[in-house]
C-alpha positions as a Markdown table, in Angstrom:
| # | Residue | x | y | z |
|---|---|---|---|---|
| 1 | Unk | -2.7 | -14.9 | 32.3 |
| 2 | Unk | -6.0 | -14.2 | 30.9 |
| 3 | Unk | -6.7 | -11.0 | 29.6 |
| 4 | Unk | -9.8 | -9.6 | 31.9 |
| 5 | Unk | -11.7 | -7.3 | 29.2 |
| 6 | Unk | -11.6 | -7.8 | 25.6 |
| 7 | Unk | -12.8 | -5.3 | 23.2 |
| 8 | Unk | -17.1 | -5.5 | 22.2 |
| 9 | Unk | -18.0 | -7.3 | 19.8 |
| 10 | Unk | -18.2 | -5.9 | 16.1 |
| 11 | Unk | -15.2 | -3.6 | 17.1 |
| 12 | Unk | -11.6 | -4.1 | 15.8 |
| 13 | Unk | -8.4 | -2.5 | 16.6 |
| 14 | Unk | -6.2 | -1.2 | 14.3 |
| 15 | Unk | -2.5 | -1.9 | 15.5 |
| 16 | Unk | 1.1 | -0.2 | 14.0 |
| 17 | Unk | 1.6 | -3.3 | 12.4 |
| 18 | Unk | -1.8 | -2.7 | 9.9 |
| 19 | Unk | -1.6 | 1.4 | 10.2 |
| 20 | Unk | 0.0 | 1.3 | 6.9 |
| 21 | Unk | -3.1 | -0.2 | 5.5 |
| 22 | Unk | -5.3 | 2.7 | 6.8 |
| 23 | Unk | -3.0 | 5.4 | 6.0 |
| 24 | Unk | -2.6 | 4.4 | 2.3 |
| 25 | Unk | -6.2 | 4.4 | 1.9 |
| 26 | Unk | -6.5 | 7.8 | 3.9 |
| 27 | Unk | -4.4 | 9.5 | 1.7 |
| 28 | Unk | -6.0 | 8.0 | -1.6 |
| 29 | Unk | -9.1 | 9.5 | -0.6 |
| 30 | Unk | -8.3 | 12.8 | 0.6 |
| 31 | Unk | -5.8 | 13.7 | -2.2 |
| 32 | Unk | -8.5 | 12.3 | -5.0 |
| 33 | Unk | -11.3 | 14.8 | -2.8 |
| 34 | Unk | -8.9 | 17.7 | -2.9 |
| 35 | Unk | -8.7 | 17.6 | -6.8 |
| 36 | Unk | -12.3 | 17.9 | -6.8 |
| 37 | Unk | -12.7 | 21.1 | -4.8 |
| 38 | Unk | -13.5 | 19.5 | -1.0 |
| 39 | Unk | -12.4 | 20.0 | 1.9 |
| 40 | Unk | -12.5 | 18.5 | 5.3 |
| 41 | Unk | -15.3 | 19.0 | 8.1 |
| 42 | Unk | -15.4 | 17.2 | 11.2 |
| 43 | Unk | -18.1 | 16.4 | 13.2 |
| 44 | Unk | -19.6 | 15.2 | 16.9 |
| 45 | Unk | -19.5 | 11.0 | 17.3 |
| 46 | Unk | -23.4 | 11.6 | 18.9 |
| 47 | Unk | -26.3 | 13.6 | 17.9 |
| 48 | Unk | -29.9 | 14.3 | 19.1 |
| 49 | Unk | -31.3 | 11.2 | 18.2 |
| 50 | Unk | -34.3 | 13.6 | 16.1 |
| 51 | Unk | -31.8 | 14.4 | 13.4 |
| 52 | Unk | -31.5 | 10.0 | 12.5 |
| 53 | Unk | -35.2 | 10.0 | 12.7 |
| 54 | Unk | -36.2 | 12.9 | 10.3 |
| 55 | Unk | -33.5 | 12.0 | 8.5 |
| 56 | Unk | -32.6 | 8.6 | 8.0 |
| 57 | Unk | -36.1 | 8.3 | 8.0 |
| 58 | Unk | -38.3 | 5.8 | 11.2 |
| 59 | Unk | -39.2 | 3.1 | 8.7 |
| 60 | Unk | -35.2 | 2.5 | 8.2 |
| 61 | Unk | -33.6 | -0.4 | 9.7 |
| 62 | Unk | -31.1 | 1.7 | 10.7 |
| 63 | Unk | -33.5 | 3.7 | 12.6 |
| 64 | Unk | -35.8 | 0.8 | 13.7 |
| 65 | Unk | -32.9 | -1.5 | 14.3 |
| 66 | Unk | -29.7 | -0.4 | 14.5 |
| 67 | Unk | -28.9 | 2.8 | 16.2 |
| 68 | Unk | -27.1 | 3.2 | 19.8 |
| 69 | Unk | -29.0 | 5.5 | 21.4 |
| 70 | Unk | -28.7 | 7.2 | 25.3 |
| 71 | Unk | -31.2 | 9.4 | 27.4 |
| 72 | Unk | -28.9 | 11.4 | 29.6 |
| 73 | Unk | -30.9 | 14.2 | 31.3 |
| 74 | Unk | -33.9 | 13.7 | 29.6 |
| 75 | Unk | -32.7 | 14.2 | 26.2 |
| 76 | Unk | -32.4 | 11.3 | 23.5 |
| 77 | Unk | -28.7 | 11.3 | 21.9 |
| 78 | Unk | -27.4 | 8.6 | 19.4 |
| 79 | Unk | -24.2 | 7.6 | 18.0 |
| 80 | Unk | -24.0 | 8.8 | 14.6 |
| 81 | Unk | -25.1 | 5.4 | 12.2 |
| 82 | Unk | -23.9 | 7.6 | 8.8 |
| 83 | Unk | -22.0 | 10.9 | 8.3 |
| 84 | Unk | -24.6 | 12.7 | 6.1 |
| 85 | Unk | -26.8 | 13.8 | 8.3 |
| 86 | Unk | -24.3 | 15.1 | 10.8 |
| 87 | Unk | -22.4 | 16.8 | 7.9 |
| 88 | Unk | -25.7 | 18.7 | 6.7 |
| 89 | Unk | -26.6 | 19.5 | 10.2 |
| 90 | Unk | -23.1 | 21.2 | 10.6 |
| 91 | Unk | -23.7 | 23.2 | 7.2 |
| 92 | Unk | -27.1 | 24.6 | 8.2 |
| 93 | Unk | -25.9 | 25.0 | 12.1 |
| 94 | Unk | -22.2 | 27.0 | 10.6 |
| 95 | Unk | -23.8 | 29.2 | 8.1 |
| 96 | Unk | -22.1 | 27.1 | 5.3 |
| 97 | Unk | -25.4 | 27.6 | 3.1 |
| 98 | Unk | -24.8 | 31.1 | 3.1 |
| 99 | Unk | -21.6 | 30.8 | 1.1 |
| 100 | Unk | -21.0 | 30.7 | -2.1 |
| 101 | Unk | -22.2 | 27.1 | -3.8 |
| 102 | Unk | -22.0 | 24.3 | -4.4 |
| 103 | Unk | -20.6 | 23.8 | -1.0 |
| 104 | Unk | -18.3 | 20.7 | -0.9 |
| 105 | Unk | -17.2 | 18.6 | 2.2 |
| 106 | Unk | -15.9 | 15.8 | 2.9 |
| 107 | Unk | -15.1 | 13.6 | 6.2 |
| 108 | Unk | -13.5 | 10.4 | 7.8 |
| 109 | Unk | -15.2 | 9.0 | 10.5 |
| 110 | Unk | -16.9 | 6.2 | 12.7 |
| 111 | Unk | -19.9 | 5.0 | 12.4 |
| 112 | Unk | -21.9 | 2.6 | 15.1 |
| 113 | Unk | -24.8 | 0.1 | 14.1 |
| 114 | Unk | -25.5 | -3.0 | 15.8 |
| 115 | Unk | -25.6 | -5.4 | 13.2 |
| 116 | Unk | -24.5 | -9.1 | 13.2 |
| 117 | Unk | -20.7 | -8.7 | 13.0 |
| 118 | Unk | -19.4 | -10.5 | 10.4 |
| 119 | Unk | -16.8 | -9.9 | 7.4 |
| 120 | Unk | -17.1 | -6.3 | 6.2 |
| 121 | Unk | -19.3 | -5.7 | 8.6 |
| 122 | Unk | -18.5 | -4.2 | 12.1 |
| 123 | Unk | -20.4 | -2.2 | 15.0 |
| 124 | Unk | -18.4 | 0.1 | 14.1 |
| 125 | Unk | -17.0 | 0.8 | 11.1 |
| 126 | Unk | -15.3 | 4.1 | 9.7 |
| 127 | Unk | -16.6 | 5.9 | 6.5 |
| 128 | Unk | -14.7 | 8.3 | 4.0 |
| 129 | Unk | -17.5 | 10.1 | 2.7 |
| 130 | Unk | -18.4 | 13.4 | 0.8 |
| 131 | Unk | -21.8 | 15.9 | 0.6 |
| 132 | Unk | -22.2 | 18.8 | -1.9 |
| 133 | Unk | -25.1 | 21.1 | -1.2 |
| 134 | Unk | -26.1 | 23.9 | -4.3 |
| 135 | Unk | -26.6 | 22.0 | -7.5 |
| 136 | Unk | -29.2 | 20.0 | -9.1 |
| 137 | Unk | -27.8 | 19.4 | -12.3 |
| 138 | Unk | -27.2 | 15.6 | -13.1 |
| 139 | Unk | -24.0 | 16.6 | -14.3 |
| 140 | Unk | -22.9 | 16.8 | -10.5 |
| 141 | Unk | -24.4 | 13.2 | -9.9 |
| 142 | Unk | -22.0 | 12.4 | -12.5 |
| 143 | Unk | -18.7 | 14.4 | -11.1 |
| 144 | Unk | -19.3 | 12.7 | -7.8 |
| 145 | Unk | -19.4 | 9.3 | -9.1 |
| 146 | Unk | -17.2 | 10.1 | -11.2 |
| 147 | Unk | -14.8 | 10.9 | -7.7 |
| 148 | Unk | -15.5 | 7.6 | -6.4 |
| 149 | Unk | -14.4 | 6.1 | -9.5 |
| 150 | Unk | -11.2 | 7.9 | -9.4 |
| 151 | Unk | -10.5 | 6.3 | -5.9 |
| 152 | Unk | -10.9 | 3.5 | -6.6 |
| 153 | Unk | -8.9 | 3.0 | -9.7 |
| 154 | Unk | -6.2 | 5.1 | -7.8 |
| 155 | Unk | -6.5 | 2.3 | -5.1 |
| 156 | Unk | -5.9 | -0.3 | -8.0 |
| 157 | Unk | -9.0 | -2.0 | -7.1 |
| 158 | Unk | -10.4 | -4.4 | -9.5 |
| 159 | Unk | -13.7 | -6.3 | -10.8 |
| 160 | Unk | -15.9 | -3.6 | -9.2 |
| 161 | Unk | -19.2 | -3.1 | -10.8 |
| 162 | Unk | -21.3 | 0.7 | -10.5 |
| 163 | Unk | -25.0 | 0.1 | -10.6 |
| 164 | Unk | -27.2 | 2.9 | -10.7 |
| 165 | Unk | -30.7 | 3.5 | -10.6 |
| 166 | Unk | -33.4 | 6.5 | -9.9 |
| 167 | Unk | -35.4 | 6.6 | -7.6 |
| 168 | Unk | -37.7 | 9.8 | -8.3 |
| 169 | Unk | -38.9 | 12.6 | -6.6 |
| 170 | Unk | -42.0 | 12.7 | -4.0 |
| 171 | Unk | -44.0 | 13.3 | -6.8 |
| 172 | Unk | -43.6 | 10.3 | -9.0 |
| 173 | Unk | -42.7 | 8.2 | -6.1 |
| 174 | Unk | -46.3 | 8.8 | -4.5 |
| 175 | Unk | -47.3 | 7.0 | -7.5 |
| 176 | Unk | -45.1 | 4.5 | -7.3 |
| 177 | Unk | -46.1 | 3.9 | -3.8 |
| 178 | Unk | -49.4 | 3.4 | -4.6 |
| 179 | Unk | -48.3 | 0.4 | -7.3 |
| 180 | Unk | -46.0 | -0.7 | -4.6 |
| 181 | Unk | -48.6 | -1.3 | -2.1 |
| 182 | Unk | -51.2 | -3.0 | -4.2 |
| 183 | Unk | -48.4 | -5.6 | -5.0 |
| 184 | Unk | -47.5 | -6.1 | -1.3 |
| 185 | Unk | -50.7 | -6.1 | 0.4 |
| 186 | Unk | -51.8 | -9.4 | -1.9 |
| 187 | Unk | -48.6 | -10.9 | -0.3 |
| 188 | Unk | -49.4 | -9.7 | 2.9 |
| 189 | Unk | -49.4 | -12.8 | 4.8 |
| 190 | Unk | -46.3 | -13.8 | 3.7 |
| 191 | Unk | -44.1 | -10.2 | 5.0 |
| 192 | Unk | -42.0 | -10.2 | 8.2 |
| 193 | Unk | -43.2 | -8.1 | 10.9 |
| 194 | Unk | -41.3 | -5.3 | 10.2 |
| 195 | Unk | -42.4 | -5.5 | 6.4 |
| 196 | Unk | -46.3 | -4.9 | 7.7 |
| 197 | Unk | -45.8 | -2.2 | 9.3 |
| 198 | Unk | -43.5 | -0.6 | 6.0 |
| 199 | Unk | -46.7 | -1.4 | 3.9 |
| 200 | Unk | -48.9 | 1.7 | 4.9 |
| 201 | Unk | -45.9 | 4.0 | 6.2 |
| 202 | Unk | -43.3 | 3.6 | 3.2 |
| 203 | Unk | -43.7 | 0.5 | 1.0 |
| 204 | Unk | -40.0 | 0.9 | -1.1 |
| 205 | Unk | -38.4 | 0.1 | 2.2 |
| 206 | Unk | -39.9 | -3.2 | 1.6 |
| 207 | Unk | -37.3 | -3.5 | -1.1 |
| 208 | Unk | -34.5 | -3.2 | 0.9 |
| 209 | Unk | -35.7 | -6.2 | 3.5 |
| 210 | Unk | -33.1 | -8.2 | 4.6 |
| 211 | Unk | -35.3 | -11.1 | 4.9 |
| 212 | Unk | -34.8 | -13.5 | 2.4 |
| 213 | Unk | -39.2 | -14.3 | 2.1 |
| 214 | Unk | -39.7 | -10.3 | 1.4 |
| 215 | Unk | -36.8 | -10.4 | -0.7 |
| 216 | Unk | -37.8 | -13.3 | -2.9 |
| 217 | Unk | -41.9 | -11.4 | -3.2 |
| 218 | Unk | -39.6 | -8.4 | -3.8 |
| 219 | Unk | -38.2 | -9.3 | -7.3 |
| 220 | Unk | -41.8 | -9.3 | -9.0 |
| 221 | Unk | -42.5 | -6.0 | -7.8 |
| 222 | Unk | -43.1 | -2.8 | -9.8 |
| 223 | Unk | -40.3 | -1.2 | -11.0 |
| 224 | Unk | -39.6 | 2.7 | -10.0 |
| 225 | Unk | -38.1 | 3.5 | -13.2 |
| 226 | Unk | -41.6 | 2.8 | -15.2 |
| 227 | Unk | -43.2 | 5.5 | -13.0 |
| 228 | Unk | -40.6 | 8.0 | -13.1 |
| 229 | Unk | -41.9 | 11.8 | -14.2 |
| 230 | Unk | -40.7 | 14.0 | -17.5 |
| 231 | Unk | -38.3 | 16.2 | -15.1 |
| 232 | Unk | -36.7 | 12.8 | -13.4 |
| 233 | Unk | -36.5 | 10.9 | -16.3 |
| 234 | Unk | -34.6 | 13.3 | -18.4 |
| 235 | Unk | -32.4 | 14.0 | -15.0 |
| 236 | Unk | -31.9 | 10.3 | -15.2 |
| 237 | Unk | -31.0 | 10.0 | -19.0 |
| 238 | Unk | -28.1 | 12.8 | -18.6 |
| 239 | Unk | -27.1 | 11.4 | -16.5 |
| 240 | Unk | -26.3 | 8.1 | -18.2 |
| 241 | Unk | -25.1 | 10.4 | -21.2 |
| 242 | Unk | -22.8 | 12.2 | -19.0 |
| 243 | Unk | -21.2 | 8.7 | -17.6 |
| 244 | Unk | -20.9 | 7.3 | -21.0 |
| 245 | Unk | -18.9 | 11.1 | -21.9 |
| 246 | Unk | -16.4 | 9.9 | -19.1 |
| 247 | Unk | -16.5 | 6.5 | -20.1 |
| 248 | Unk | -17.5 | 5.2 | -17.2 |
| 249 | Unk | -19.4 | 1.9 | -17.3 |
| 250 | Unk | -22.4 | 1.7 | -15.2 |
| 251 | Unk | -25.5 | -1.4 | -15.4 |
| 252 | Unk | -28.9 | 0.1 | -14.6 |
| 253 | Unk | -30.6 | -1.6 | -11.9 |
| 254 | Unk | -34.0 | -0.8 | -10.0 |
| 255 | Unk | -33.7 | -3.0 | -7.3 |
| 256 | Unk | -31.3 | -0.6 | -5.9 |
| 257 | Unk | -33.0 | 1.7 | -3.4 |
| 258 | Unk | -30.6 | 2.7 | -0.5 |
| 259 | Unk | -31.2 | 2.1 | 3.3 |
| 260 | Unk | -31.7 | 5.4 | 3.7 |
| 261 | Unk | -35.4 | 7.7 | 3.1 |
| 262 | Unk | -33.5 | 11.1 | 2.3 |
| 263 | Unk | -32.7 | 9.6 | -1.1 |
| 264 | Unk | -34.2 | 11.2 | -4.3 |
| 265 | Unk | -34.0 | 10.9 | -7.8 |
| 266 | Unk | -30.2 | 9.2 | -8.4 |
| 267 | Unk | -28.8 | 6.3 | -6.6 |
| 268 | Unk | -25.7 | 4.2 | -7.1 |
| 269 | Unk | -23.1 | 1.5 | -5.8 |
| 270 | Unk | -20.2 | 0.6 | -6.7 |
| 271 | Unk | -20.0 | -3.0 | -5.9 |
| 272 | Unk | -17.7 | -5.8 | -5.4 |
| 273 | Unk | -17.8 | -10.0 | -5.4 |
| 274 | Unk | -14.1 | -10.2 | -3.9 |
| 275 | Unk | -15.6 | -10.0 | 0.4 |
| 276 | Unk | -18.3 | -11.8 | 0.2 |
| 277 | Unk | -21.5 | -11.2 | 0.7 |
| 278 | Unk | -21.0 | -7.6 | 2.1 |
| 279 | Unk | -20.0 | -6.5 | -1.4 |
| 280 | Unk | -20.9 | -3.1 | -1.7 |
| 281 | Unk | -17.7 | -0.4 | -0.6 |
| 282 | Unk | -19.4 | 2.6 | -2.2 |
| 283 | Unk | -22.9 | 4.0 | -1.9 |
| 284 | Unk | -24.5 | 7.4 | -2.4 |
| 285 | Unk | -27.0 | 9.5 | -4.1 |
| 286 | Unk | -29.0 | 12.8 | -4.5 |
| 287 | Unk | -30.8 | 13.9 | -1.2 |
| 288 | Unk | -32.7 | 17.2 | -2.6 |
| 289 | Unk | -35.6 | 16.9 | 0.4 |
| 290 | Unk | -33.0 | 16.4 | 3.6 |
| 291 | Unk | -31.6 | 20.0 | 3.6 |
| 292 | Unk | -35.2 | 21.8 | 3.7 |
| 293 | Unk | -36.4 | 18.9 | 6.4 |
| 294 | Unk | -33.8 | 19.6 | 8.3 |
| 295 | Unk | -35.2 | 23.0 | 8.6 |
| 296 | Unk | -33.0 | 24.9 | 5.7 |
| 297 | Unk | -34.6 | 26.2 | 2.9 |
| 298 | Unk | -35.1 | 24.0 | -0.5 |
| 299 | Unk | -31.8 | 23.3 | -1.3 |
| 300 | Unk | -30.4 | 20.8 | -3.6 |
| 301 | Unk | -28.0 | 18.1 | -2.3 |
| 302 | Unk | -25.8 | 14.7 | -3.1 |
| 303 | Unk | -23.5 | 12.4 | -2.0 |
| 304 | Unk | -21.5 | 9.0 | -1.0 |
| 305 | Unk | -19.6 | 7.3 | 1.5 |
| 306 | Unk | -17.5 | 4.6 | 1.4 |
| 307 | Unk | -16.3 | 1.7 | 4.3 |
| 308 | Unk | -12.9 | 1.7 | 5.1 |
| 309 | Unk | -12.5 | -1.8 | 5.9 |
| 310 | Unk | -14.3 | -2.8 | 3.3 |
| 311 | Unk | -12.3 | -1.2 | 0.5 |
| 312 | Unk | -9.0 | -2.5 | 2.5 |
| 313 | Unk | -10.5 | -6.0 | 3.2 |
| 314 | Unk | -10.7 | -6.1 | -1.2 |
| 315 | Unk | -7.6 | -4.6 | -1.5 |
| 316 | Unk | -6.5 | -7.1 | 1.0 |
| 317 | Unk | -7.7 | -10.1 | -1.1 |
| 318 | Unk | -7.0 | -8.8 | -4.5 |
| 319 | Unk | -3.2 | -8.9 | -3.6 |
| 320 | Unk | -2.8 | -4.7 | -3.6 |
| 321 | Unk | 0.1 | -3.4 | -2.3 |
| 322 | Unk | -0.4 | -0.9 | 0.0 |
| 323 | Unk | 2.2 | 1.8 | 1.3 |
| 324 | Unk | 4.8 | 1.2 | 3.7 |
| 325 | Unk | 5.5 | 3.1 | 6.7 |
| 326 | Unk | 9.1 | 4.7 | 7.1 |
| 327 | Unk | 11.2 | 3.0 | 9.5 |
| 328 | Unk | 13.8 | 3.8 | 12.0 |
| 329 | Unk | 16.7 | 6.6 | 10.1 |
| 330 | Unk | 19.1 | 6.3 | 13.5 |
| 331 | Unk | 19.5 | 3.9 | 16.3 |
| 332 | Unk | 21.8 | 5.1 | 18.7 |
| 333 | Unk | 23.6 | 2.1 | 20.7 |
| 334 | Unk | 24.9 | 3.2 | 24.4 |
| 335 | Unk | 27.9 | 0.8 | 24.6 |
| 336 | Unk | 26.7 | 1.6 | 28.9 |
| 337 | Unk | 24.9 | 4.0 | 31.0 |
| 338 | Unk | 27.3 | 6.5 | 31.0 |
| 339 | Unk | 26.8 | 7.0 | 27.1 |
| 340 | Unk | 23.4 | 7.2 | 27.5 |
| 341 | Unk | 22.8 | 11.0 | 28.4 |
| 342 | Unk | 24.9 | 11.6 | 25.3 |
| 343 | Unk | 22.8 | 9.3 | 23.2 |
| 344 | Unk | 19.7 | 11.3 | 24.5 |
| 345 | Unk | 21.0 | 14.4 | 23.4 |
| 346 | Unk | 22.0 | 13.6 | 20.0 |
| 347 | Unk | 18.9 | 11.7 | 19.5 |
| 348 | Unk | 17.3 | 15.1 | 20.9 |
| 349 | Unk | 18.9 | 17.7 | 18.6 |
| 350 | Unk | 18.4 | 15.4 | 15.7 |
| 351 | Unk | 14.4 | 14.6 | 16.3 |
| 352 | Unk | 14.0 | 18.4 | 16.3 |
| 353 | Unk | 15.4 | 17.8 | 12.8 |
| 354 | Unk | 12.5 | 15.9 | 11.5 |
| 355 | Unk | 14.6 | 12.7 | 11.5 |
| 356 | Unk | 12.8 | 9.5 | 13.6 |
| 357 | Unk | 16.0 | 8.4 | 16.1 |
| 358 | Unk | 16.0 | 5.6 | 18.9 |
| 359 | Unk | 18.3 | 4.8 | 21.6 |
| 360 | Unk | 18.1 | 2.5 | 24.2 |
| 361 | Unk | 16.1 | 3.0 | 26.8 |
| 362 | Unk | 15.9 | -0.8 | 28.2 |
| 363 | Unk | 19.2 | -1.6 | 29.7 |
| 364 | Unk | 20.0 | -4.0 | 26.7 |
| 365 | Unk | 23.7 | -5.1 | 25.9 |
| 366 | Unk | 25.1 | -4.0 | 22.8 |
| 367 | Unk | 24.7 | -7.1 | 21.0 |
| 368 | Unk | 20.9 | -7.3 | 21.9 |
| 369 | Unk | 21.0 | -3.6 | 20.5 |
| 370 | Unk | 22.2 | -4.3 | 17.3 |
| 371 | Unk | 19.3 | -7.0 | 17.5 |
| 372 | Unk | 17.0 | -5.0 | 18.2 |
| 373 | Unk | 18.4 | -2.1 | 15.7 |
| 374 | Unk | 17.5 | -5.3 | 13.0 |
| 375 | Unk | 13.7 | -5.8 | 14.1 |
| 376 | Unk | 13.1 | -2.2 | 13.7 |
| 377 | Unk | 15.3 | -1.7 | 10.4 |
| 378 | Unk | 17.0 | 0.9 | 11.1 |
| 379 | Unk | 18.4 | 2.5 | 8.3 |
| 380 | Unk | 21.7 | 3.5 | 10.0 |
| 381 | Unk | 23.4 | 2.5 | 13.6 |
| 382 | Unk | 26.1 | 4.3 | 15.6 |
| 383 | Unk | 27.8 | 3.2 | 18.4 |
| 384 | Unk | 28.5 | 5.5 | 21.6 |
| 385 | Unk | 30.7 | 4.6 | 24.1 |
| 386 | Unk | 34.1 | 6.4 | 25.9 |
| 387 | Unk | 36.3 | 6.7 | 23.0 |
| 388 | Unk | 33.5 | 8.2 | 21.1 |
| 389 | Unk | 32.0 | 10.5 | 23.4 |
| 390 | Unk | 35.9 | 12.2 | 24.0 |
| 391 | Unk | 37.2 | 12.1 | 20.6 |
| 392 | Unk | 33.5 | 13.3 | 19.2 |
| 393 | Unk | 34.1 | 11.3 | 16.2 |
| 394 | Unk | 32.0 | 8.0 | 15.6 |
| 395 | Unk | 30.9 | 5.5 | 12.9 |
| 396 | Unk | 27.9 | 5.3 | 11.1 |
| 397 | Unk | 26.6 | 2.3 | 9.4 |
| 398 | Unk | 24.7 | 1.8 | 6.6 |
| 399 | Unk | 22.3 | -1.2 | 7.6 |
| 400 | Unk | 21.8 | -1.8 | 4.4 |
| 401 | Unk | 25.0 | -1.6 | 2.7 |
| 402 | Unk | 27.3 | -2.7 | 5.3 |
| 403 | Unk | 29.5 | 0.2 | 4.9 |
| 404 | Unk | 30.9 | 2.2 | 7.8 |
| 405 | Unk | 31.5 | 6.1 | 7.5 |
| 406 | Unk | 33.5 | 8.3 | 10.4 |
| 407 | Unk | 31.4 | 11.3 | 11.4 |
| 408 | Unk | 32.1 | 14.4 | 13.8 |
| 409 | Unk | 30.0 | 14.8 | 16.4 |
| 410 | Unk | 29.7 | 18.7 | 16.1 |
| 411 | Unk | 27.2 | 21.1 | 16.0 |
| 412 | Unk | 27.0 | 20.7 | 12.1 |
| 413 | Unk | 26.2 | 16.6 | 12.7 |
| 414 | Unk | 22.5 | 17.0 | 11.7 |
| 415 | Unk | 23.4 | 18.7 | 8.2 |
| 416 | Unk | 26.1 | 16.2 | 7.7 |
| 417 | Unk | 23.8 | 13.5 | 8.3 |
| 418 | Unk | 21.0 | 14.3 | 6.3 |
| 419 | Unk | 23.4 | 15.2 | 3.0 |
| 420 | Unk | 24.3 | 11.1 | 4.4 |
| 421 | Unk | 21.1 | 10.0 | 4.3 |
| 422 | Unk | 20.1 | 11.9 | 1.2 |
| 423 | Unk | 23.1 | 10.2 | -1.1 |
| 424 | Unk | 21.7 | 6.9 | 0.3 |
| 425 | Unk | 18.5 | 7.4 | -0.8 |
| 426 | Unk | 19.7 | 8.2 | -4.3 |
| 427 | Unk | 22.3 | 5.7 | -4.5 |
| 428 | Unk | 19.6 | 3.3 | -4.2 |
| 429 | Unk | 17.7 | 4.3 | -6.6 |
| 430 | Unk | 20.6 | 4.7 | -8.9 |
| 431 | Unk | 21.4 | 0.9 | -8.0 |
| 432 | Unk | 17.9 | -0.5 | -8.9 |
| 433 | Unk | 18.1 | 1.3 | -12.6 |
């Protein structure tokens, strides 16, 4: 039969068979964030569609392009395209500015653009990323990059290159803009649409055309870096001296802009060639405008975020082993349905325990049950029938072993148990040594 609705396009489901995937990935990145003083804020999927557009900035893609937006009772609302803006909005909305700083949060979450789906690229995609609000020093742009380095070494990912660049503040920028558009408008004739209209409104987004005519013109363009002022240059420079302290390795490069207007002064990526053309699973930067645009006053700002399924899609094709889930400690085999309410109850008293038990629910005949005890690997199978249920005394068997052990069904089963399941754990790891 035909299945009647599939799932939209640029979507994916995570099943229980890949979980494992997301989970070790999850836990890689909030454990490395903990160490480094953040903690978890969570956030609405849709916002007023004003916070993209001051944000994000109207001469984005993103913004032009990309976002999902509703009117529902005459007001605009959009499904969030990044977590950054969301996250700052939350800090200025909860007071969090108040506190003491820097402030430090991070997130996991969803994101919706409508790009052409292909390989490490979705509609929507989820994001681990991370904002600190208070400092200006470059020696936080150097601890946060330094955090995304640690996850992904923890991840064991390999040939990952960080570029970095800076792209100054409005000051030396308006300079650079100026350069910027003299270079463009002799080429004018040979932009995209959406390129003309960038040329008087924001020229650098020019840079970060996907088009590849504007991004052929592009690579003869002025570089920011030679009209950077004293204050962001020397930002810049301690920077580098600060990465080179850690020694982390880093390759300067201007091109690198950001798709995104709130960016000031440092930007980076940490970049891979084992997906494709969709290379880059890390990207952030300083943001020390977006906080006082968003109606807080001036306040310094940075970040990153990084795509899930792209950092699982490289771990993926680098070979990485990722964790495993646990499996099945009990299945509980009804020899028929007159065991079963006894099953139930041992399985009941015993999942209050912590441990994960199963018991047949189905109807299946005991050899199908000890099947089906073998799909799921069950670490340990007992069988109930008659004889069992009135002497209270049954076996256990290790799946793995073989062996069989007699056990008293009794109110102390549970404590007996786990001492059984314990000495099996170590026994094994005795064994492999």
């Amino acid at each position: 039969m035909a299945l009647l609705i599939k799932r939209p396009n640029g979507t994916e489901d995570v099943t229980p068979k890949n979980i494992a995937k997301w989970h070790t990935v999850e836990h890689v990145v909030k454990e490395v964030a903990s160490c480094y003083g953040f903690k978890e804020i969570r956030i609405p999927t849709f916002e007023n569609t004003e916070l993209f557009q001051r944000s994000v900035g109207e001469t984005t893609d993103v913004v032009q392009k990309e976002m999902y937006s509703v009117i529902a009772k005459e007001t605009k609302f959009t499904l969030r395209p990044e977590g950054t803006a969301g996250t700052i909005r939350a800090m200025l909305q909860n007071g969090m500015l108040n506190d003491a700083m820097p402030q430090k949060a991070y997130y996991i979450l969803s994101c919706f653009r409508h790009e052409r789906p292909q390989a490490g690229r979705l509609r929507e995609f989820h994001q681990f990323g991370l904002e600190m609000a208070g400092s200006a020093k470059p020696s936080a742009d150097a601890d946060i990059i330094s955090l995304a380095y640690e996850i992904i070494q923890t991840l064991g990912i390999k040939n990952t290159e960080l570029k970095i660049n800076s792209i100054g503040c409005p000051e030396c920028r308006a300079e650079y803009h100026k350069a910027l558009k003299g270079f463009f408008e002799d080429r004018k004739s040979d932009l995209c649409e959406t390129c003309l209209s960038r040329l008087d409104k924001n020229p650098m987004r020019i840079l970060d055309c996907k088009s590849p005519i504007c991004s052929e013109i592009a690579k003869d363009a002025p570089v920011i870096l030679d009209f950077l002022c004293e204050e962001c240059s020397e930002h810049f420079n301690k920077l580098k001296g600060y990465l080179d302290n850690l020694g982390i390795i880093y390759t300067v490069d201007p091109t690198i802009v950001r798709g995104l207007d709130y960016y000031t002064k440092t930007v980076f990526e940490f970049v891979t060639t084992d997906i494709g053309a969709q290379g880059t699973i890390c990207g952030g930067g300083r943001y020390d405008g977006l906080i006082q645009e968003l109606g807080g006053h001036p306040t310094p700002a940075l970040g990153f975020a990084m795509g899930l399924e792209r950092l699982i899609l490289t771990m993926e094709n680098q070979g990485i082993e990722f964790d495993t889930e646990d499996s099945c400690t009990l299945y509980i085999a009804p020899m028929d349905e007159a065991a079963v309410p006894a099953a139930m109850k041992l399985a009941h008293t015993l999942r209050k325990d912590g441990f994960w038990v199963e018991y047949d629910t189905v109807g299946r005949s005991l050899k199908s049950q000890m099947k089906y005890s073998d799909k799921i690997k069950a670490k340990f199978t007992m069988v109930f029938g008659e004889n069992e249920i009135n002497s209270k005394i049954a076996k256990l068997k290790n799946m793995k072993t073989g062996e069989e052990l007699e056990i008293k069904l009794d109110d102390d089963f549970s404590s007996k148990f786990l001492d059984i399941t314990v000495d099996g754990m170590f026994s094994g790891i005795l064994s492999d040594l």
